[in-house]
N, C-alpha and C positions, 0 to 999 in steps of 0.2 A: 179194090175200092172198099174201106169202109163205112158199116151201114152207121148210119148217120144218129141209131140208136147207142151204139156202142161210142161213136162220136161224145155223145153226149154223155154218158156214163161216164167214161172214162178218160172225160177230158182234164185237164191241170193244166192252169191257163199259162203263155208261154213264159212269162213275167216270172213263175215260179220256177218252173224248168233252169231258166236263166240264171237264178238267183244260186241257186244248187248246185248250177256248173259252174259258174265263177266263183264261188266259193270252191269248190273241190277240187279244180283244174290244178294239175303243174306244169303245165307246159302247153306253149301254140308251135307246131311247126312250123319251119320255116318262116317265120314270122319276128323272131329278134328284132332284126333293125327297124320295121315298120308299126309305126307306133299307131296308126291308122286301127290295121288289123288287131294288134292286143288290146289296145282301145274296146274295140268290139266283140270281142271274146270275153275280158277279165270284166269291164266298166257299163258299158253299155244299157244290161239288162236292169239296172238301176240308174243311171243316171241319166238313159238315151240318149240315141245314136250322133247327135249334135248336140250334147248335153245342155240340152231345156230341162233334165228332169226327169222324177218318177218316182221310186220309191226311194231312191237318194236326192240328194240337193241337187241343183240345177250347177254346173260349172261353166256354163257358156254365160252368165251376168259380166258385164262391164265390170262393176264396182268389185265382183270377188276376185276376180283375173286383173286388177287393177291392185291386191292388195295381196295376193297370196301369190306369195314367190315359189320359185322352184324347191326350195327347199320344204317347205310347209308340204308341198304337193307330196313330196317324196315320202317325207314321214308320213301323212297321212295313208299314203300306197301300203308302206311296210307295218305300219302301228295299227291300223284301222282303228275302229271306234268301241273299245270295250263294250260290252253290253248292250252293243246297238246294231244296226242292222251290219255295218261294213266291215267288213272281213279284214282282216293281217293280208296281206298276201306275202308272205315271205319267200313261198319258194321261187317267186320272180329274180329273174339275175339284177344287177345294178344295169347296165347295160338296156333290158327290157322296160324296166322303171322310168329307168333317163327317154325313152324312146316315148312313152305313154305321157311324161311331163311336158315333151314338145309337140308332142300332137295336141294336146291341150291348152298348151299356152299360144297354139294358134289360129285357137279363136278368137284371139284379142291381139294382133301385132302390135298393134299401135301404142299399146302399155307395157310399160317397164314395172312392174312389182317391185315393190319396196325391199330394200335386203340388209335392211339395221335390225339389229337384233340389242344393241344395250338397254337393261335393265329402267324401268320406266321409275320414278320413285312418287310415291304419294299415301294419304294417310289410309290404310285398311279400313277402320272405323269410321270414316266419313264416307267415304266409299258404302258400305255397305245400307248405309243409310239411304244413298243417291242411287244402288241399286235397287232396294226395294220399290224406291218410288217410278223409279224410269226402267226398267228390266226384267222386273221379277214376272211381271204382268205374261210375258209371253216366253219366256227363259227359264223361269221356274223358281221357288225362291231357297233353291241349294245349288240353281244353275243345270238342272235338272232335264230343261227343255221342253217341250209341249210332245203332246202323247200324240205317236202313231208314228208313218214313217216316212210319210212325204205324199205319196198315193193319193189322187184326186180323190179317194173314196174316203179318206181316214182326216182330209184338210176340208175347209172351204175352198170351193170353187174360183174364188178368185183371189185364193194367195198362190205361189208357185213351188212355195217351200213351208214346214214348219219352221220355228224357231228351235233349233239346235241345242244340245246339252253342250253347257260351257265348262259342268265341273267335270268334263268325262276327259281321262289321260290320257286317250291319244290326242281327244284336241290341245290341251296343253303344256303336251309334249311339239307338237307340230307347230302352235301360232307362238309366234314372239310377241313381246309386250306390246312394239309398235305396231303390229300388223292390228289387235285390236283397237289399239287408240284410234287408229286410220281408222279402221271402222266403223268406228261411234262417231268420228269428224263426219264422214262421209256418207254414211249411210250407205244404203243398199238399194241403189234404184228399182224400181220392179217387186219391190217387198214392202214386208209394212216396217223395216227397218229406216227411219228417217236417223238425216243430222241429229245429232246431240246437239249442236251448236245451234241449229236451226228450234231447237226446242227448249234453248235457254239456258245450257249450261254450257260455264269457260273451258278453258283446258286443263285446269288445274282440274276442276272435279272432272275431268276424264278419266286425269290421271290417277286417283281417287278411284272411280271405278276400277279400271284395271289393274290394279294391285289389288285391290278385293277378290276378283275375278282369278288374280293370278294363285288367291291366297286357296282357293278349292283344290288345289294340286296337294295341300298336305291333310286334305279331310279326306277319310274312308268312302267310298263310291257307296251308296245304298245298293241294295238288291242285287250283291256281287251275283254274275252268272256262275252256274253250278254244272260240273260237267258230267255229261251222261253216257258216258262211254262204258261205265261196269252197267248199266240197267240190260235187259234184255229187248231188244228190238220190238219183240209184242207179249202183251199178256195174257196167255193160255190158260184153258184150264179143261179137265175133265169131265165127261157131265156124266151124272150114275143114270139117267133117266132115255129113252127112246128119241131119236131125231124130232118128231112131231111134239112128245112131250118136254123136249128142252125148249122148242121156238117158239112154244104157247107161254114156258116161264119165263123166257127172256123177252120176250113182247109184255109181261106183265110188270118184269123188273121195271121196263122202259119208263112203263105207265108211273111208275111208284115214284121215280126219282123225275118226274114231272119234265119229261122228252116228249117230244111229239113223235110218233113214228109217223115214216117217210114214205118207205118201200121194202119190200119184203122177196124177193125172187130170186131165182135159183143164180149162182155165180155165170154160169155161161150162159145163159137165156138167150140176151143180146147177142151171140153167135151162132148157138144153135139152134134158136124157136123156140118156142113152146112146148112141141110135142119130143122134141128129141132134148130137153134138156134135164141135167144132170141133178135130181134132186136130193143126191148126200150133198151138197155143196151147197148151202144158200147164203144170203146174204142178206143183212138187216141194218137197215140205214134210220136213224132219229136222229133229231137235235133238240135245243135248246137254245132258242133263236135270238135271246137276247144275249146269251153267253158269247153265240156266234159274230153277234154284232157289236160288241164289246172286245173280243180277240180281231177280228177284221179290223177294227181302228186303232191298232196299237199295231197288227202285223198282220199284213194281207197273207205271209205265207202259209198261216194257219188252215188256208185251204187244203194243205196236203192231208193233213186229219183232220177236219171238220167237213162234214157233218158226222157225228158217231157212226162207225161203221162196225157189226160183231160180223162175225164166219163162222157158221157152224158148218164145221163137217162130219160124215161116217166114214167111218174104215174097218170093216170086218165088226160091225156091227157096237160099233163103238164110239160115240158122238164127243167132238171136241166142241171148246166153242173161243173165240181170238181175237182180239184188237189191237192193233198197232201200240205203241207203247209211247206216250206222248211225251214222256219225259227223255225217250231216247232221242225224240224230234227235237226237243229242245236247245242239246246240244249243236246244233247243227245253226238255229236260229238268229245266236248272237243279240240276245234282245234282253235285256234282264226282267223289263216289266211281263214280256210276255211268256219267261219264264216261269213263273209266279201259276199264270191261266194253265200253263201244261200241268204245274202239280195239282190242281183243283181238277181238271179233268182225266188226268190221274188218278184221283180216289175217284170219282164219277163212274169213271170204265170200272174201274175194279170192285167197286160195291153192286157194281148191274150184273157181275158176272159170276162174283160170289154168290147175290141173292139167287140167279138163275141155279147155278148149280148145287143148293142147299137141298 
């Protein structure tokens, strides 16, 4: 059993867990054919378990199972969404893929998804004009999309989705011209996606639209992700000064670069009490609660490193002191904006730890 202090310490809610192992998995046993189980292994931890949702879009709506075909499904499995929460999954077989498409598509029998793909024709420039006015509003106005990543914490309460980045290459690489037109005809029951048609505009300015829409596939993505695989896992450093007189500077650094401190206690505590714990080992926890609140609404997974965590340890009389290295997290993220938050907390860490150890 355990104690319910350590519970608490060292909890990472399972939402995260999830997201980390469906991103890193390559394989379910025994699981091939059943698209049930890969469903819930690979999908799930974002999009829940009957896809209502969560920090990916919702796939159980009427109107998107009514309009995204098997093929959209696929590429979206294998392309994911550059710079955004949804992973490639490439090491999935075709076979696995095809299995996850019909578990999926059978939450909606009763629909047949569209499967024309010829090219839509309509004027760019008027288009873009009929975008700023009807889409940019919650789409973004480079098709950008709304900030965060679906998470009841990061939307209002009674939407069930953000609005999606439309100039992002996996989506159009996956949607055909007509699967968007369908969708501005029809809306999006359940969202704040209404008719086009019902809000005044013909089909020619759809088509209009979506050729604008289509034209973001030959513009440069902003805030390309940047990969962090040469960085070091975490950022170490030396300290010339005693245990006690490093944790008194690095509580000061805290103060300076305007963190709250949090907690302060030995790394085992929670395991082994008070009286028997290990005090070369501690651990010091701050934040910066707007910065926190700020990274939460763009990417809940920020939890894995937030709130600031250092470690100082002794070893033969010798004090280190260490933080995770957030730009190695980054990598792993898939988010471009909240790429951006790890390098800023990146010099954050590393300016508390140099001024500790000066």
């Amino acid at each position: 059993m355990i104690p319910k202090k350590v519970q608490q310490r060292f909890f990472i809610p399972a939402i995260i867990v999830g997201l980390a192992l469906s991103a890193l998995s390559t394989s379910t046993s025994g699981a091939a054919l059943n698209g049930a189980a890969l469903y819930e292994h690979y999908c799930a931890a974002c999009h829940g378990n009957q896809g209502k949702g969560g920090v990916g879009v919702p796939l159980a709506l009427p109107d998107f199972l009514a309009v995204a075909n098997d093929d959209f499904l696929r590429k979206t499995i294998r392309l994911g969404r550059p710079g955004r929460v949804m992973p490639a999954f490439q090491q999935l077989s075709e076979t696995e893929v095809d299995a996850i498409v019909a578990y999926i598509r059978g939450w909606a029998p009763a629909h047949t998804a569209i499967v024309e793909t010829s090219p839509i024709k309509g004027k760019s420039e008027r288009g873009e004009k009929l975008y700023a006015s009807f889409c940019a509003a919650c789409h973004g106005d480079r098709g950008e999309g709304s900030h965060g990543t679906g998470v009841t914490f990061s939307r209002p309460r009674d939407l069930p989705v953000l609005a999606p980045a439309l100039n992002n290459p996996g989506f159009l690489a996956a949607a055909s011209d007509v699967m968007i037109k369908t969708t501005l005809i029809r809306g999006r029951q359940g969202t704040p996606m209404l008719s086009f048609l019902k809000r005044g505009l013909n089909e020619q300015d759809i088509d209009d639209i979506v050729v604008y829409v289509r034209g973001f596939a030959q513009k440069p993505l902003p805030l390309p992700v940047k990969a962090g695989a040469d960085e070091p896992p975490t950022i170490e450093r030396m300290s010339p000064y005693g245990m006690q007189q490093t944790l008194d500077k690095l509580k000061n650094a805290i103060g300076g670069a305007n963190l709250r401190l949090i907690r302060t206690e030995s790394f085992d505590q929670a395991f082994a009490g008070k009286e028997k714990e290990n005090k070369h080992h501690v651990v010091v926890d701050s934040c910066d609660f707007n910065f926190l609140n700020q990274a939460l609404k763009i990417d809940p997974r920020v939890g894995l490193f937030l709130p600031c965590r250092f470690i100082l340890s002794e070893h033969n009389g010798k004090v280190s002191i260490s933080a995770v290295n957030p730009k190695r997290l980054s990598e792993i993220f898939n988010n471009s904006e909240l790429n951006q938050l790890c390098d800023q907390m990146y010099k954050v860490y590393v300016d508390i730890i140099e001024e500790t150890v000066f």
